[in-house]
BAGU-866805 format. One record per residue (C-alpha): residue number from 1; residue in three letters; x, y, z. Coordinates in nm, 3 decimals. Example, Ala and Ser with C-alpha at 12.3 -4.5 7.8 and 13.67 -1.06 7.14 Angstrom:
residues 2
- 1 / ALA / 1.230 / -0.450 / 0.780 .
- 2 / SER / 1.367 / -0.106 / 0.714 .
This chain:
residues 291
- 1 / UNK / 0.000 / 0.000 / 0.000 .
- 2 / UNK / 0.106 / 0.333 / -0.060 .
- 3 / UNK / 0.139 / 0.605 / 0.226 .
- 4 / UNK / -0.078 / 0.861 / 0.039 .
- 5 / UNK / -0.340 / 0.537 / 0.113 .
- 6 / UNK / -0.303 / 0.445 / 0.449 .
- 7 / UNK / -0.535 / 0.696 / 0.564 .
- 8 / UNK / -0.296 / 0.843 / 0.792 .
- 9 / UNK / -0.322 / 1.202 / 0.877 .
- 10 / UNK / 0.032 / 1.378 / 1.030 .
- 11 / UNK / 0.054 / 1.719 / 1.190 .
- 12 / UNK / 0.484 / 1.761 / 1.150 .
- 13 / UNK / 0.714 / 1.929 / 1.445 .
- 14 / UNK / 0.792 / 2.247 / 1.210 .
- 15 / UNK / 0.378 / 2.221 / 1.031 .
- 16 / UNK / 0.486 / 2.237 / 0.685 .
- 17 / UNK / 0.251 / 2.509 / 0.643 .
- 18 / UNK / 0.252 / 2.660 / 0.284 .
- 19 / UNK / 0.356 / 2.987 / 0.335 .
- 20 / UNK / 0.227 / 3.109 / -0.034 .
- 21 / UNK / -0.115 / 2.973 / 0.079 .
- 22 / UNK / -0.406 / 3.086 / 0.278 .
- 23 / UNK / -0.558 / 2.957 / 0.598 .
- 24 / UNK / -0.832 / 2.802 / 0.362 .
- 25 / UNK / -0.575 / 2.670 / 0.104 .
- 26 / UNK / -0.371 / 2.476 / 0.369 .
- 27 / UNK / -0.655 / 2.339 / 0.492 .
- 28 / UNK / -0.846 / 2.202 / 0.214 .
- 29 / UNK / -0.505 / 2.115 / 0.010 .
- 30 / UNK / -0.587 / 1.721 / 0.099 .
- 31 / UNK / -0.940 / 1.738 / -0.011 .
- 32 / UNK / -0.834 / 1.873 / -0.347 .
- 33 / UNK / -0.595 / 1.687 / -0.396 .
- 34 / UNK / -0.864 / 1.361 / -0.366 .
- 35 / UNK / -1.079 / 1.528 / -0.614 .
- 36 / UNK / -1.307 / 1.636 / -0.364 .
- 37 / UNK / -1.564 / 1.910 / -0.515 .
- 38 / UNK / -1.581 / 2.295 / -0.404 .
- 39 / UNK / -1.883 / 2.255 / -0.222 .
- 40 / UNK / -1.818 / 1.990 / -0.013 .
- 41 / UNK / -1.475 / 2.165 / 0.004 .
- 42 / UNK / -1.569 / 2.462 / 0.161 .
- 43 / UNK / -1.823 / 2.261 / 0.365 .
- 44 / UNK / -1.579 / 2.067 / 0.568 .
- 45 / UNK / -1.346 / 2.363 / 0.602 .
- 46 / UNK / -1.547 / 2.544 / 0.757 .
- 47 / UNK / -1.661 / 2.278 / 0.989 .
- 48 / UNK / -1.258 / 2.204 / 1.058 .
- 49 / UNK / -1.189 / 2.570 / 1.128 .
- 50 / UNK / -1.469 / 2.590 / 1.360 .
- 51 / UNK / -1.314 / 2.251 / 1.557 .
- 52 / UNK / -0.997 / 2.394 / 1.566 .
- 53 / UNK / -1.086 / 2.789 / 1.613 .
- 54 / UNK / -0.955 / 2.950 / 1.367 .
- 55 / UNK / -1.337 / 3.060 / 1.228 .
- 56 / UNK / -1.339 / 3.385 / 1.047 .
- 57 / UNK / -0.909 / 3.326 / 0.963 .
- 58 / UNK / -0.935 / 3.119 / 0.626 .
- 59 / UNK / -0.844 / 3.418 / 0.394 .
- 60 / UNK / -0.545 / 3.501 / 0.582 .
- 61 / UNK / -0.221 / 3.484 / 0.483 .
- 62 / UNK / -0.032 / 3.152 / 0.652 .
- 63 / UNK / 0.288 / 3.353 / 0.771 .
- 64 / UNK / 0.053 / 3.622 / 0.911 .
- 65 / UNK / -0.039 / 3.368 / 1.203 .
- 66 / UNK / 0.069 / 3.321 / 1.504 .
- 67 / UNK / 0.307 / 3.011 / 1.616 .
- 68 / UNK / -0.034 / 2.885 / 1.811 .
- 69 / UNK / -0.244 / 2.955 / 1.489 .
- 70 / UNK / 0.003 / 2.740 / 1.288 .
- 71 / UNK / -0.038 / 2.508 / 1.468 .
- 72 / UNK / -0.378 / 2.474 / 1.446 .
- 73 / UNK / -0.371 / 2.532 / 1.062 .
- 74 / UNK / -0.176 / 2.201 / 1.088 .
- 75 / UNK / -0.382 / 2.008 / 1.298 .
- 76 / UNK / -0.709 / 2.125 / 1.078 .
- 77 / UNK / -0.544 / 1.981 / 0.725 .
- 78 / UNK / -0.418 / 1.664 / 0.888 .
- 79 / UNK / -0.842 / 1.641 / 1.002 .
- 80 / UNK / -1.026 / 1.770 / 0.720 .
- 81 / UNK / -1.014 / 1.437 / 0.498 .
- 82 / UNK / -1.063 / 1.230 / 0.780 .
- 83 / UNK / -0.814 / 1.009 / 0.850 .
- 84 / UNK / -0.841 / 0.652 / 1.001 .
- 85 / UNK / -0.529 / 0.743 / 1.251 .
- 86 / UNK / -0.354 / 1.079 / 1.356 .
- 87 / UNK / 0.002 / 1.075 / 1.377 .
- 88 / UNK / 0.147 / 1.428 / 1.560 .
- 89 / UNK / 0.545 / 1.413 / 1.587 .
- 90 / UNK / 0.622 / 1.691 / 1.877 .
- 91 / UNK / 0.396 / 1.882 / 1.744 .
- 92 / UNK / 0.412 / 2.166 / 2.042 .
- 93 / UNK / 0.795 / 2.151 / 2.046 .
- 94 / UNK / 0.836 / 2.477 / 1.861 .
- 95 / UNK / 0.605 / 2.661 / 2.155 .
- 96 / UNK / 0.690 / 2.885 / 2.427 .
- 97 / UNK / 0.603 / 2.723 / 2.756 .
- 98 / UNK / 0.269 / 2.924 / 2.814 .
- 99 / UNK / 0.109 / 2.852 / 2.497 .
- 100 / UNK / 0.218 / 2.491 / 2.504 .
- 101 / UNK / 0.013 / 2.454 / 2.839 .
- 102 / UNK / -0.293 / 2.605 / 2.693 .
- 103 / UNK / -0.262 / 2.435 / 2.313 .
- 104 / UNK / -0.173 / 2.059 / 2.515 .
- 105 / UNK / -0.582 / 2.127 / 2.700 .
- 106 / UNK / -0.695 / 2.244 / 2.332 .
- 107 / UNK / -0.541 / 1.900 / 2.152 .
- 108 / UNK / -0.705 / 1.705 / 2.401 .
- 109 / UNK / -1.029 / 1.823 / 2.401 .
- 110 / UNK / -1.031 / 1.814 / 2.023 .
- 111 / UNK / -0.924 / 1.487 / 2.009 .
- 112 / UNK / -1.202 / 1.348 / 2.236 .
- 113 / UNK / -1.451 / 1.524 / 2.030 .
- 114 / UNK / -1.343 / 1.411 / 1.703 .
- 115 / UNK / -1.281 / 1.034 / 1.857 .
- 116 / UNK / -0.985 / 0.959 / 1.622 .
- 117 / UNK / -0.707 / 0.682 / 1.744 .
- 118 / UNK / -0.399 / 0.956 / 1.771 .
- 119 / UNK / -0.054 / 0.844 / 1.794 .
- 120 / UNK / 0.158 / 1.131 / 2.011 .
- 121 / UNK / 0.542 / 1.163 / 1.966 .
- 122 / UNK / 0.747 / 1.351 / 2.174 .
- 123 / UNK / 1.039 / 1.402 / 2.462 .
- 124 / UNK / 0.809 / 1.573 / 2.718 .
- 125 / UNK / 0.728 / 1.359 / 3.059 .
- 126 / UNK / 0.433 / 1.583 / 3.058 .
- 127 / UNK / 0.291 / 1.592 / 2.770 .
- 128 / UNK / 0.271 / 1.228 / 2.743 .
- 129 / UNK / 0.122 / 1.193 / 3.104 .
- 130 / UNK / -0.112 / 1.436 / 3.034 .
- 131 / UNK / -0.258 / 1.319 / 2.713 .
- 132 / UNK / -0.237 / 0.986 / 2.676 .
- 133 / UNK / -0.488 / 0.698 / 2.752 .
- 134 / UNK / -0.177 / 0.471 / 2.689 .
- 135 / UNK / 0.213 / 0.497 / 2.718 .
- 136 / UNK / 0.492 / 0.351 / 2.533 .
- 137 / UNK / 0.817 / 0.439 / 2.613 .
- 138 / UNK / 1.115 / 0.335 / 2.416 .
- 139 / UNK / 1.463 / 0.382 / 2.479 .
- 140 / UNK / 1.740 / 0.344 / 2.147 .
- 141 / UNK / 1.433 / 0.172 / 1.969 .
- 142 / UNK / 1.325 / -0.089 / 2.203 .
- 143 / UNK / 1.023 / -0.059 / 2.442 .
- 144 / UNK / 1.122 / -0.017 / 2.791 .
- 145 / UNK / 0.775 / 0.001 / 2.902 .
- 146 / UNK / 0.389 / 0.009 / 2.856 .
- 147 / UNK / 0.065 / 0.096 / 3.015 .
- 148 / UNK / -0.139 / 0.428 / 3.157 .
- 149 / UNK / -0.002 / 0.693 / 3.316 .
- 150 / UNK / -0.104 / 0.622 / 3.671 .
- 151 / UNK / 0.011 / 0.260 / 3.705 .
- 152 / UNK / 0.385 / 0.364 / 3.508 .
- 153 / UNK / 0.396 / 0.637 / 3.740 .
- 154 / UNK / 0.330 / 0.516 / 4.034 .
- 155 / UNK / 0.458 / 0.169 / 3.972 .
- 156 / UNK / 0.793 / 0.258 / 3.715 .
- 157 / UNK / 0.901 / -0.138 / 3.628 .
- 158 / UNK / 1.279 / -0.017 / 3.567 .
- 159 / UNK / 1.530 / 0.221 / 3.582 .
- 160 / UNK / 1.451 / 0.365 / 3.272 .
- 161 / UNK / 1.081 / 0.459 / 3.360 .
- 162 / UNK / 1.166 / 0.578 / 3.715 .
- 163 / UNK / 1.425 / 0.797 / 3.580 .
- 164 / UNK / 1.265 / 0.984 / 3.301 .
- 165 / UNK / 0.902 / 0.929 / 3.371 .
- 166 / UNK / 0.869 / 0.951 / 3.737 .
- 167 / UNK / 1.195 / 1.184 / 3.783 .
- 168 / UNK / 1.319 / 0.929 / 4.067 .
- 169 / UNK / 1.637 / 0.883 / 4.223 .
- 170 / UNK / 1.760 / 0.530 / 4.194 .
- 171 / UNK / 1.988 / 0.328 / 4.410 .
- 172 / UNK / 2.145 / 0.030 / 4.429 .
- 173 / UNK / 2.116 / -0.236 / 4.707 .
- 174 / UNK / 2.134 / -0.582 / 4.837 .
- 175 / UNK / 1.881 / -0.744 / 4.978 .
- 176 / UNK / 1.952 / -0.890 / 5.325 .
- 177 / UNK / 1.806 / -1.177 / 5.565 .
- 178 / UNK / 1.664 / -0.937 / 5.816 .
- 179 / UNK / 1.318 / -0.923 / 5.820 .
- 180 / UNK / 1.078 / -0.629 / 6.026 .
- 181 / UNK / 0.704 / -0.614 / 6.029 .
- 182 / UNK / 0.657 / -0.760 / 5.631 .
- 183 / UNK / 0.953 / -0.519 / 5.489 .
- 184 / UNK / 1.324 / -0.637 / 5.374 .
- 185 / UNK / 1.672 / -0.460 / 5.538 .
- 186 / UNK / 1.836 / -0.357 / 5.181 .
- 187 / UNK / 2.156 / -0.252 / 5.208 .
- 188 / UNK / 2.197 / 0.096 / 4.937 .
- 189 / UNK / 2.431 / 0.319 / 4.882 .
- 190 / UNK / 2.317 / 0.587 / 5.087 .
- 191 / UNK / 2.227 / 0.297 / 5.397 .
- 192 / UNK / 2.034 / 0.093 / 5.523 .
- 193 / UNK / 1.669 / 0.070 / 5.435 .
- 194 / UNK / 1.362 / -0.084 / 5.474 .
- 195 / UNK / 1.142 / -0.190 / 5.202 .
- 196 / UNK / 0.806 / -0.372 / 5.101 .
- 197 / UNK / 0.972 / -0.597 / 4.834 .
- 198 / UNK / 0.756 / -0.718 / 4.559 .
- 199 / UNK / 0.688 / -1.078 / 4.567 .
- 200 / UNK / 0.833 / -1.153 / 4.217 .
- 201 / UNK / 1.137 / -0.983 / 4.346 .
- 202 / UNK / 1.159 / -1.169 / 4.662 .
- 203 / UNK / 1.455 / -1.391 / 4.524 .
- 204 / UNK / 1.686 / -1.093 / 4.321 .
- 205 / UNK / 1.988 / -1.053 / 4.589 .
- 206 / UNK / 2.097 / -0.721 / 4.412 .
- 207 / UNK / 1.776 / -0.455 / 4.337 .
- 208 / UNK / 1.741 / -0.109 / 4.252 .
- 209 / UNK / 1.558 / 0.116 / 4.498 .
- 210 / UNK / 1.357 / 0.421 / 4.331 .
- 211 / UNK / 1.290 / 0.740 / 4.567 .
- 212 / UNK / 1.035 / 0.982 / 4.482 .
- 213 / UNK / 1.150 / 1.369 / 4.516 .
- 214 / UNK / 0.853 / 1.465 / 4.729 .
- 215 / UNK / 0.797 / 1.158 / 4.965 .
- 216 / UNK / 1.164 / 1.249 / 5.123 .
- 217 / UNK / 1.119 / 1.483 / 5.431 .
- 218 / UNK / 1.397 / 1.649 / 5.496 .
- 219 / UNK / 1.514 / 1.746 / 5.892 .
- 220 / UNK / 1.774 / 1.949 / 6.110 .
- 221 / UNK / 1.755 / 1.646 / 6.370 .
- 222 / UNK / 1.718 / 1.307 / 6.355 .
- 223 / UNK / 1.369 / 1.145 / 6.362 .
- 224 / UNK / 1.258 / 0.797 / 6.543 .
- 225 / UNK / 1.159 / 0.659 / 6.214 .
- 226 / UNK / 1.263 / 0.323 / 6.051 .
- 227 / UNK / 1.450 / 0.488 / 5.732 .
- 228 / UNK / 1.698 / 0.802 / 5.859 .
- 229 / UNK / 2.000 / 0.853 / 5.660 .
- 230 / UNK / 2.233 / 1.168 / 5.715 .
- 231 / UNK / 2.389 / 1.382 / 5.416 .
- 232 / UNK / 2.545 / 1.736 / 5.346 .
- 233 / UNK / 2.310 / 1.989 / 5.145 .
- 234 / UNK / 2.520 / 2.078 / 4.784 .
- 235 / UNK / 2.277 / 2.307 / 4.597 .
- 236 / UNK / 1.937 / 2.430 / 4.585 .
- 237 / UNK / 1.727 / 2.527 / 4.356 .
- 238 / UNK / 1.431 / 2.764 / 4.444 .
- 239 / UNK / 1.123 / 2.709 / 4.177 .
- 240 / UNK / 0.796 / 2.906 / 4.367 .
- 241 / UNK / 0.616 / 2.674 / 4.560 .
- 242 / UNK / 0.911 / 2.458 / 4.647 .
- 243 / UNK / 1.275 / 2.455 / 4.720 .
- 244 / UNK / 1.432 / 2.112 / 4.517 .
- 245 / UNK / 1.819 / 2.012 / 4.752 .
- 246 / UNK / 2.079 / 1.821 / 4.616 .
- 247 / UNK / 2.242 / 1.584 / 4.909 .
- 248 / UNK / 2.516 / 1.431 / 4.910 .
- 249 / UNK / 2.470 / 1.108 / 5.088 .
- 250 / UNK / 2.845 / 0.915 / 5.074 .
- 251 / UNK / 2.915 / 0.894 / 4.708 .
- 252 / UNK / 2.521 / 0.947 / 4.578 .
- 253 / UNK / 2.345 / 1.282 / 4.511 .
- 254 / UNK / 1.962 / 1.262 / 4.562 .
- 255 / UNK / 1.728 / 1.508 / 4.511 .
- 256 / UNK / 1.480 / 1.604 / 4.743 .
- 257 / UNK / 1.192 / 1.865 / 4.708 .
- 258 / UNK / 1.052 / 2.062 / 5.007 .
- 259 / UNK / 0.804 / 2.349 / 5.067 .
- 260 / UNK / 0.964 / 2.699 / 5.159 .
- 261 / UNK / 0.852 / 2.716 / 5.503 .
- 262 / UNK / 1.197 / 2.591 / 5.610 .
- 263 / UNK / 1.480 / 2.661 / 5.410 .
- 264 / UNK / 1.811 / 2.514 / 5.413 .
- 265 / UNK / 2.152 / 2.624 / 5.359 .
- 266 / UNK / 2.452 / 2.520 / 5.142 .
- 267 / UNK / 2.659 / 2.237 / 5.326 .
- 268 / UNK / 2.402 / 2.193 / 5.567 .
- 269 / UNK / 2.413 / 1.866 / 5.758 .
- 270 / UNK / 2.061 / 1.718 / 5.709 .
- 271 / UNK / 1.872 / 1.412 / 5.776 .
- 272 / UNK / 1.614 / 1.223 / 5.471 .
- 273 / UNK / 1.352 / 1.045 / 5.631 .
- 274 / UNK / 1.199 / 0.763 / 5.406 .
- 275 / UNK / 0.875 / 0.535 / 5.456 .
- 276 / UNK / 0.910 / 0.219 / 5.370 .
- 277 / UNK / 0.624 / 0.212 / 5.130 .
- 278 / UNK / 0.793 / 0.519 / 4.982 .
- 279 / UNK / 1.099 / 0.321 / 4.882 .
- 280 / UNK / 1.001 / 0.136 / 4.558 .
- 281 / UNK / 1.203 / -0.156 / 4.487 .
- 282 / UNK / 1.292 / -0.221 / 4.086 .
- 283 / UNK / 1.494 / -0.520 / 3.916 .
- 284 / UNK / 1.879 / -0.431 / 3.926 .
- 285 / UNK / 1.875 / -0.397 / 3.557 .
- 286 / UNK / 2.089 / -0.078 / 3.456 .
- 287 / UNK / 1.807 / -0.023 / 3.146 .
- 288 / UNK / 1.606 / -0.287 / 2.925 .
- 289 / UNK / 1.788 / -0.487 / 2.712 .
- 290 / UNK / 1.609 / -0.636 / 2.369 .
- 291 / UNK / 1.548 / -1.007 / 2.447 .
């Protein structure tokens, strides 16, 4: 089959709009192309411009719009012949951050209206989390994972996914005899730890343990808790709403991300505090590997 058959419809990470072209000729550049008549034409243009709001912009000149309106002029051609799949390859990349917030609501809600299977490409955690119904992550062309959002994110099943997805810090360890209340002792390289160890990993004497920024509380003095480890505070970085440390911990650097009530200083001595059911434990694996 040929690709101008498949029935494929692709919005591209620079548009490919025709700059020589207007609004309407972008659009309904498909449909003539197909032999599609000037009634119907104009018909499903409008409807397309309407979907896409861009209604009362189909005589204007393509480079007289907007990087937002582009996009949309984009999206609209890849719709108006109504394609059996949508493929959009980054198709926000070229965005500044505040219009990529509102246009990632605006793709969504078009694509639930029009009900089309879309395939999404692109390097943003976000973005994927946000829009998806269904995840694939691939790493140097092999699939490191799949599933939604909320199970990946809150279960990653490797390095890979806890790193880039989830934004975790990782560990090694060993797991040990010692046994407390249904959790493991795991020997890491920032100390001891206990964990809930999944049952299929019951038997793996070396693990990885993934940390989540924001379920490490952070302390002056020591707490009576099962998990306390001890580390020097290297940098912060202040972003609003939260303060996000980097501690040294012996020869590891984790990241840990606090409110701003209390704020600590540069080479700080600090202690992490870590529940057990906050320490996710992940084959050793450095990354997938193809079978």
């Amino acid at each position: 089959m040929q690709p101008e058959d498949r029935g494929i419809g692709m919005v591209f990470q620079s548009y490919a709009i025709w700059p020589h072209m207007t609004v309407f000729d972008n659009i309904a550049y498909p449909l003539n192309i197909r032999g599609v008549n000037k009634r119907e034409t104009e018909d499903r243009v409008k409807k397309i411009l309407d979907l896409v709001g861009l209604q009362g912009l189909e005589k204007r000149p393509a480079p007289n719009l907007s990087g937002g309106q582009q996009q949309r002029v984009a999206l609209a051609r890849a719709l108006v012949y109504e394609p059996k799949v949508l493929l959009l390859d980054e198709p926000l990349s070229n965005l500044d951050t505040r219009l990529r917030e509102r246009m990632r609501t605006e793709l969504k809600e078009i694509q639930r209206n029009i009900k089309i299977t879309t395939i999404y490409v692109t390097h943003d955690r976000l973005e994927a989390m946000s829009l998806s119904d269904k995840l694939i992550l691939m790493r140097r062309g092999i699939v490191a994972a799949s599933g939604n959002p909320d199970t990946l994110y809150s279960n990653p099943p490797n390095r890979f996914v806890a790193g880039f997805l989830c934004r975790m810090n990782v560990v090694k360890g060993i797991q040990t005899s010692t046994q407390k209340e249904l959790m493991t002792l795991i020997e890491t390289s920032i100390g001891h730890l206990y964990c809930k160890v999944p049952e299929i990993l019951k038997d793996d004497k070396e693990v990885m343990i993934s940390l989540r920024r924001n379920s490490i509380k952070m302390s002056r003095e020591q707490r009576d808790e099962v998990n306390v480890v001890s580390g020097l505070v290297k940098n912060r970085l202040f972003e609003g709403d939260y303060v996000e440390y980097l501690v040294k911990i012996c020869d590891e650097l984790i990241k840990v991300r606090e409110n701003t009530e209390n704020m600590f200083q540069e080479d700080e001595k600090v202690f992490l505090t870590i529940k057990p059911e906050d320490c996710i434990v992940i084959k050793s694996e450095e990354y997938p590997t193809l079978e």
